[in-house]
C-alpha positions as CSV (number, residue, x, y, z in Angstrom):
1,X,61.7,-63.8,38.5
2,X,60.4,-64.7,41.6
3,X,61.8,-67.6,43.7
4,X,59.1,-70.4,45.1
5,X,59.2,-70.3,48.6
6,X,60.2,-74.0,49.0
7,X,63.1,-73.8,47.1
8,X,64.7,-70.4,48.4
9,X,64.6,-71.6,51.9
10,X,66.1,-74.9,50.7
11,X,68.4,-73.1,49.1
12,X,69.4,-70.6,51.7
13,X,69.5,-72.9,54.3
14,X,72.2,-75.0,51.8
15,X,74.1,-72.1,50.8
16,X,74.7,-71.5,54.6
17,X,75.7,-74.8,55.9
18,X,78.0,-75.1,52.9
19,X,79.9,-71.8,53.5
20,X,80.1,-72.5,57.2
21,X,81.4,-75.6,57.6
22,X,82.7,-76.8,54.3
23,X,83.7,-76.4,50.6
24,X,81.3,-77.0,48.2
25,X,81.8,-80.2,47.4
26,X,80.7,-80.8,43.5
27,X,82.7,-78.5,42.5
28,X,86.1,-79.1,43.0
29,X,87.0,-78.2,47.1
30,X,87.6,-74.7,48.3
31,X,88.1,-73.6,52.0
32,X,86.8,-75.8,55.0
33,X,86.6,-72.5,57.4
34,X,85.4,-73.2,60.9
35,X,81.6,-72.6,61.8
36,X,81.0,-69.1,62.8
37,X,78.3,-70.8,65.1
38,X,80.7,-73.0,66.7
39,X,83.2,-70.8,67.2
40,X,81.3,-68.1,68.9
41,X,80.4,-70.4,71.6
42,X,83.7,-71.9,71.7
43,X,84.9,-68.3,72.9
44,X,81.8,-67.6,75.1
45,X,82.3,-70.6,77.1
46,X,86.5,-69.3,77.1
47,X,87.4,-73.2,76.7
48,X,90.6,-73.1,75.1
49,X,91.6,-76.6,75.3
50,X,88.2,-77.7,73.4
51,X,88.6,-74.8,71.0
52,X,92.2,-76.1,70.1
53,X,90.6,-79.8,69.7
54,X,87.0,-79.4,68.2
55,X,87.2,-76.2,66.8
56,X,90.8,-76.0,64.6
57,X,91.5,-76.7,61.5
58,X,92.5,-80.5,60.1
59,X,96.1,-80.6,59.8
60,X,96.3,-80.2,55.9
61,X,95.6,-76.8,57.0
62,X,96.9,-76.4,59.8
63,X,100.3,-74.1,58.0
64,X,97.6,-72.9,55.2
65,X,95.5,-73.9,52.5
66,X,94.7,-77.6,51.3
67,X,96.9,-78.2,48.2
68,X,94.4,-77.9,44.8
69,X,95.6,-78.6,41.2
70,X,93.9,-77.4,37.9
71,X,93.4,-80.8,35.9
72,X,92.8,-80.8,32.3
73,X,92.0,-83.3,29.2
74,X,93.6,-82.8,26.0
75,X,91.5,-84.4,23.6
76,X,94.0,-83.9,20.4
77,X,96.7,-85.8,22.3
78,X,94.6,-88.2,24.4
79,X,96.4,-87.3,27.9
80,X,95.1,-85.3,30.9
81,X,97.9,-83.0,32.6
82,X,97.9,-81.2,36.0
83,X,99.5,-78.8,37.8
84,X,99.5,-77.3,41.3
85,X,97.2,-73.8,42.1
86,X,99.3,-71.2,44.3
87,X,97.2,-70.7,47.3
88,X,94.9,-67.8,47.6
89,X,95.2,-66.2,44.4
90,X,94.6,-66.4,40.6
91,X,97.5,-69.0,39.0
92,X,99.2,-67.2,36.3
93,X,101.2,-68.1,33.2
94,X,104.1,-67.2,35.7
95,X,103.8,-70.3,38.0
96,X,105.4,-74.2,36.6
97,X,104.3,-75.8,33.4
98,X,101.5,-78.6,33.4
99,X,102.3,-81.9,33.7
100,X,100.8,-85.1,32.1
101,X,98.8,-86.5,34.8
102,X,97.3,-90.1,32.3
103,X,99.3,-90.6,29.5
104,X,97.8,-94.0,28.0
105,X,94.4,-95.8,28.2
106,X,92.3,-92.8,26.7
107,X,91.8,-91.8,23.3
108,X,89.1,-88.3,23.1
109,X,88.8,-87.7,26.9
110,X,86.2,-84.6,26.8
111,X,84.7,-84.3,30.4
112,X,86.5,-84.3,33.8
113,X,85.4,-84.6,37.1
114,X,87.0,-84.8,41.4
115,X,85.1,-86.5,43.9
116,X,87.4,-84.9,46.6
117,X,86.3,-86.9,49.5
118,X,87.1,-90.1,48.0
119,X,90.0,-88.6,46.0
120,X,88.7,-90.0,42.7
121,X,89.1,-88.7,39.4
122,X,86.2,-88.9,36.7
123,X,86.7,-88.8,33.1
124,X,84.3,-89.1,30.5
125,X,86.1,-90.2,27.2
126,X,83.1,-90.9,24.5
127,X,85.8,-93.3,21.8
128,X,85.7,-95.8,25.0
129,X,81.6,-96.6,24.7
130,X,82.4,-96.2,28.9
131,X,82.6,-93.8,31.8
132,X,85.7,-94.6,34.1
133,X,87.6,-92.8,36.9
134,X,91.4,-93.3,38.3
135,X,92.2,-92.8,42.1
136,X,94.4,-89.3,42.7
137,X,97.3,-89.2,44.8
138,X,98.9,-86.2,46.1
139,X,102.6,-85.8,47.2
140,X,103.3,-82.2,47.3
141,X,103.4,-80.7,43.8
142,X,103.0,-84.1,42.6
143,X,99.9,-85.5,41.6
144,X,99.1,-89.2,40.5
145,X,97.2,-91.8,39.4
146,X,95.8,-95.3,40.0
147,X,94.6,-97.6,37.3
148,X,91.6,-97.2,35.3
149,X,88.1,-98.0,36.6
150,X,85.1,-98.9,35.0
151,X,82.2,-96.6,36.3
152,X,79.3,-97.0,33.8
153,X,79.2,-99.1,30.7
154,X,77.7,-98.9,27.5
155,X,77.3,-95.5,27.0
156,X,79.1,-92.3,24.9
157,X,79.9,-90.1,27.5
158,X,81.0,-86.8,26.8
159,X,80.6,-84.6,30.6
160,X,80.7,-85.9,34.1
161,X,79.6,-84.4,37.2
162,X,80.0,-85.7,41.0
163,X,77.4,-84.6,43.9
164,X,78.6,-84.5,47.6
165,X,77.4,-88.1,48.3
166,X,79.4,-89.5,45.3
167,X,76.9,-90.2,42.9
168,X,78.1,-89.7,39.7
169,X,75.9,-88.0,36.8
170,X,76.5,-88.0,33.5
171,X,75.4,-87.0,29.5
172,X,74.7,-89.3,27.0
173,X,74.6,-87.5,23.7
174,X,73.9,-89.1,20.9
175,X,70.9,-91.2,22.8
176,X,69.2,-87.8,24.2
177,X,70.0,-89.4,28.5
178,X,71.0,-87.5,31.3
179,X,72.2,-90.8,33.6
180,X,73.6,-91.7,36.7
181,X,75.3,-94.3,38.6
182,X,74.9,-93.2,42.4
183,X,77.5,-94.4,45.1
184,X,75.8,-97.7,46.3
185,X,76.0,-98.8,42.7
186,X,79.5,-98.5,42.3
187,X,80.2,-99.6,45.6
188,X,78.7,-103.0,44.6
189,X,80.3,-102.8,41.3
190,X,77.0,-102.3,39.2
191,X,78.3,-100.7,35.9
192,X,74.5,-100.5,34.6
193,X,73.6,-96.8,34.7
194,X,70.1,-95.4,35.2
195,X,68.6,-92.9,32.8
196,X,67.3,-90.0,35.0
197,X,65.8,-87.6,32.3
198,X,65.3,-89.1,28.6
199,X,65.0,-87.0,25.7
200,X,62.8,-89.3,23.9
201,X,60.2,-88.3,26.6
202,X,61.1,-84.7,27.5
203,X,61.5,-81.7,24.8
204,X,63.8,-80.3,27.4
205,X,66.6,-82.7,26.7
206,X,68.7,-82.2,23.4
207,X,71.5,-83.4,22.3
208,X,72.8,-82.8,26.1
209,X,76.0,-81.9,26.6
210,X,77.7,-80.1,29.9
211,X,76.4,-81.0,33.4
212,X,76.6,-80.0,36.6
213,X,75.1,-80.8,40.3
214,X,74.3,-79.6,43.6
215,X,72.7,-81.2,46.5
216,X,69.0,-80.9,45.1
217,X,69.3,-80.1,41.4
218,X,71.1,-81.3,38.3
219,X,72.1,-78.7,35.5
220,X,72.6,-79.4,32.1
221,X,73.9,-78.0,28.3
222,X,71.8,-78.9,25.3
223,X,74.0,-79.1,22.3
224,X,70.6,-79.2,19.8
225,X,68.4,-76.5,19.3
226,X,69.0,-74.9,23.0
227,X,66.8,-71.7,21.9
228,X,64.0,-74.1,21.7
229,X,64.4,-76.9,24.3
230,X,66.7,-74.7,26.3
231,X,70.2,-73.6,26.4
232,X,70.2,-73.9,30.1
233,X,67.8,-76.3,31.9
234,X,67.7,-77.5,35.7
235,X,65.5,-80.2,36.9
236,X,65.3,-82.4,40.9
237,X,68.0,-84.6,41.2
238,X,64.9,-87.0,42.5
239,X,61.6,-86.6,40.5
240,X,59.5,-89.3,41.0
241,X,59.7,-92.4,43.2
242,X,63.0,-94.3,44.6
243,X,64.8,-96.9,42.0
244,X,64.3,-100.5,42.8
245,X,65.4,-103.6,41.2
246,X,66.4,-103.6,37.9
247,X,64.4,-100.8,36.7
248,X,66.7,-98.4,34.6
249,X,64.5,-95.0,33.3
250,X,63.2,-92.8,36.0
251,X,61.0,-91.0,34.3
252,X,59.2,-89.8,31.4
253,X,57.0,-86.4,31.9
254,X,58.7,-84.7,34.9
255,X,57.6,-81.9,37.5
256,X,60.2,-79.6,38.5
257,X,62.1,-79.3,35.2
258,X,62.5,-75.3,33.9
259,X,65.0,-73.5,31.5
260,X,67.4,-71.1,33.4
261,X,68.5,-69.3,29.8
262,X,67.6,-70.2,25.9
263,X,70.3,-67.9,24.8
264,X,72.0,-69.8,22.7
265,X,71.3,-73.4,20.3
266,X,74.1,-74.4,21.1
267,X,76.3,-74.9,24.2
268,X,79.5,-77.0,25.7
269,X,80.6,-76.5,29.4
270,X,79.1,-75.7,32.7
271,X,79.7,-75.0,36.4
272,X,78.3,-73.4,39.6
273,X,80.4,-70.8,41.6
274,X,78.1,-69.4,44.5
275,X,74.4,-68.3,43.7
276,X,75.5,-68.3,39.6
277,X,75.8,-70.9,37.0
278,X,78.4,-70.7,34.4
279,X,78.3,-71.4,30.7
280,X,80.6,-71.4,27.5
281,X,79.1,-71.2,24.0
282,X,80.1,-72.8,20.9
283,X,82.5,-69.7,20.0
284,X,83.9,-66.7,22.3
285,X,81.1,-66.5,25.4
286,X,80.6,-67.0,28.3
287,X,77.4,-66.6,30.1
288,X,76.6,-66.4,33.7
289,X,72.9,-67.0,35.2
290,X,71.3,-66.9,38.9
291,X,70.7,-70.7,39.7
292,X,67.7,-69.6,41.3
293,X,65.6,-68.5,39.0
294,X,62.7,-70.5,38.6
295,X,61.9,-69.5,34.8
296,X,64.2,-68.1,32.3
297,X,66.3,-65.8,33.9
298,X,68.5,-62.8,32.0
299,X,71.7,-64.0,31.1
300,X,74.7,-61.7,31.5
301,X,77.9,-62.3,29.1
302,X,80.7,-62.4,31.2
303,X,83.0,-62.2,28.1
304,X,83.5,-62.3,24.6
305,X,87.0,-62.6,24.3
306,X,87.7,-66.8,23.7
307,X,88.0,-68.4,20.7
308,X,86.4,-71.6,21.0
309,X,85.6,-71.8,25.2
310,X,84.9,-75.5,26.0
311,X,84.8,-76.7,29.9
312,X,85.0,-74.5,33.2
313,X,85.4,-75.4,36.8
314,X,84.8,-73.6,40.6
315,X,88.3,-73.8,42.5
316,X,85.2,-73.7,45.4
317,X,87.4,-70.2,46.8
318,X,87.0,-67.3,44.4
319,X,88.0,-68.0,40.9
320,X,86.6,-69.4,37.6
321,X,88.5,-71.4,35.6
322,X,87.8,-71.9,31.5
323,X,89.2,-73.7,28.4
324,X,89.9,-72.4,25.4
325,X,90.5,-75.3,22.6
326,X,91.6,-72.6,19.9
327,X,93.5,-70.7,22.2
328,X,95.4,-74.1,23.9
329,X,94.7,-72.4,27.3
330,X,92.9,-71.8,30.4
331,X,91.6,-68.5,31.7
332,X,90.5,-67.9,35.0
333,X,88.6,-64.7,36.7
334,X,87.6,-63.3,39.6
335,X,83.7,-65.1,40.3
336,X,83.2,-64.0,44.4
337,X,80.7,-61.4,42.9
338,X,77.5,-59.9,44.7
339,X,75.6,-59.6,41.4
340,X,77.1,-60.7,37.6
341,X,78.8,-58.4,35.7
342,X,79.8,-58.2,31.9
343,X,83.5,-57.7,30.4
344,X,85.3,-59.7,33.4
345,X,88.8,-59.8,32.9
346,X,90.5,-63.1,31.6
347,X,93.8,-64.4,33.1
348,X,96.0,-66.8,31.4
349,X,96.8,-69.6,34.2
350,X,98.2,-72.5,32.2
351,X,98.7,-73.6,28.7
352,X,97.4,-77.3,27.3
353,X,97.0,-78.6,23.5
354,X,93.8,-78.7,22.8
355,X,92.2,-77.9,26.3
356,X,88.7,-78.9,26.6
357,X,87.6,-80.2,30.1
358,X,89.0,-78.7,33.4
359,X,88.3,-79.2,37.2
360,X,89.9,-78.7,40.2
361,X,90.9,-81.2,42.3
362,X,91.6,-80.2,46.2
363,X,93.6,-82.5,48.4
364,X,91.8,-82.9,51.5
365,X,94.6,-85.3,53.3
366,X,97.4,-82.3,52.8
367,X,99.6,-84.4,50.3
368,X,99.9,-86.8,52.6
């Protein structure tokens, strides 16, 4: 399909300030390399001393990569466990065991999200009728958390995602709402969320369930007749006018709003690695898509080899990560690919009761 103008240069010009300069930030960190830009004319100009000041690396990396950990929710046991990724390759079943990471104060935690910047964990956890979010800590191997947070209130949430700027988006099942509570709001402490996109007003919303952002659009699952309303659909972030006061619903009819794949009725978890969008089905698939497309694109089946594949997460380097909830693991492959290919290979990288959601949460202070 062919790409609008518009949006391919908005894309390509995103695409390229994001692998210059830093990780891609909604989906769980990655490498901050240095601008190729910069650093040419660092070493035109032959200015050692501001290359050394402007130009290296922060100090989390100055001996090598900024720590990540795989985090996971356990929905049969009501916990969420960790454990450290080995830097620059695939973790295998080889490396430590994971670790409980929240022990008490959840009871069905589904969805899980990182805001790296401001080190914050995101968890959506419908049997609370909230969303809420701890504060990570890293010491080395080590990760912790602060107390519970309430981020929105009122609702069943069963997927969270995070954009760069902290706004937090979220599904609302059972009442048909893809919602949000952006960063100025929970700065002030407004729990109150704003419906976005509302099923009751666009076919295109059904039964939502997965999500996932970038810095223009917002991605989501539908969990209700996906063949029909769309397995797949992506839609503006922004599509109509700026929120003010106390209004709460965004929009009804919206521009901008198109199915990416209507594969399947019925889907779970999504994320974006590259140019490519990611997605489990209810049993043994995974799909991969081009983001890009601006009408229904050809799916390719990355596999067929899970048993019941629930969330997946972008370690924002090279590799995929996916739950099995059958299986009580999580697979990762190899996603740095020029085009999508079928029949990737699965790796085991850690094993969890019951895993459902999974992100990956990068340390950008070093452990410190």
């Amino acid at each position: 399909p062919r790409v609008p103008t518009a949006f391919a240069q908005a894309y390509t010009q995103s695409h390229r300030r994001r692998s210059e300069i830093v990780h891609f930030m909604a989906w769980g960190g990655g490498r901050r390399p240095v601008a190729p830009r910069l650093r040419s004319r660092c070493a035109h100009l032959g200015l050692a001393v501001i290359w050394l000041a402007v130009c290296a690396a922060p100090v989390a990396d100055a001996f090598g990569e900024a720590p990540k950990f795989l985090i996971a929710t356990s929905p049969s046991t009501s916990t969420i466990a960790y454990v450290r990724l080995p830097d620059d390759q695939v973790r295998t079943m080889e490396g430590p065991a994971m670790q409980v990471l929240v022990s008490t104060g959840l009871q069905f935690p589904q969805g899980v999200a990182v805001d790296d910047y401001r080190q914050m964990l995101y968890v959506a956890d419908p049997s609370l009728g909230k969303l809420v979010r701890y504060k990570l800590q890293a010491s080395g191997d080590t990760l912790q958390v602060g107390k519970m947070e309430t981020v929105a209130s009122g609702v069943e949430v069963r997927a969270v995602a995070v954009d760069g700027l902290g706004n937090v988006w979220f599904t609302d099942e059972p009442n048909q709402r893809i919602m949000r509570v952006t960063a100025q709001m929970i700065q002030e402490g407004r729990t109150t969320p704003q419906t976005v996109y509302d099923g009751g007003a666009l076919k295109e919303v059904s039964s939502p369930g997965g999500i996932a952002v970038d810095n223009f659009f917002v991605y989501w699952l539908n969990k209700a007749g996906g063949q029909g309303s769309g397995t797949l659909v992506r839609a503006l972030q922004h599509p109509a006018v700026d929120l003010g006061g106390n209004v709460t619903s965004l929009v009804a009819h919206a521009p901008g709003v198109h199915k990416l794949a209507d594969n399947a009725d019925k889907c779970y978890g999504i994320c974006l690695a590259l140019g490519n969008a990611y997605f489990s089905d209810e049993f043994k698939s995974l799909y991969g898509v081009s983001r890009a497309a601006v009408a229904r694109s050809e799916e390719v089946a990355i596999t067929g080899s899970f048993t019941e594949p629930r969330g997946c997460a972008y370690d924002g380097d090279s590799t995929v990560y996916v739950a099995d909830k059958t299986e009580n693991a999580i697979y990762g492959f190899a996603a740095n690919m020029e085009r999508l290919m079928p029949g990737r290979e699965m790796v085991k990288a850690a094993e969890l009761q019951g895993a459902f959601g999974v992100t990956v949460f990068t340390d950008l202070g070093g452990g410190s």
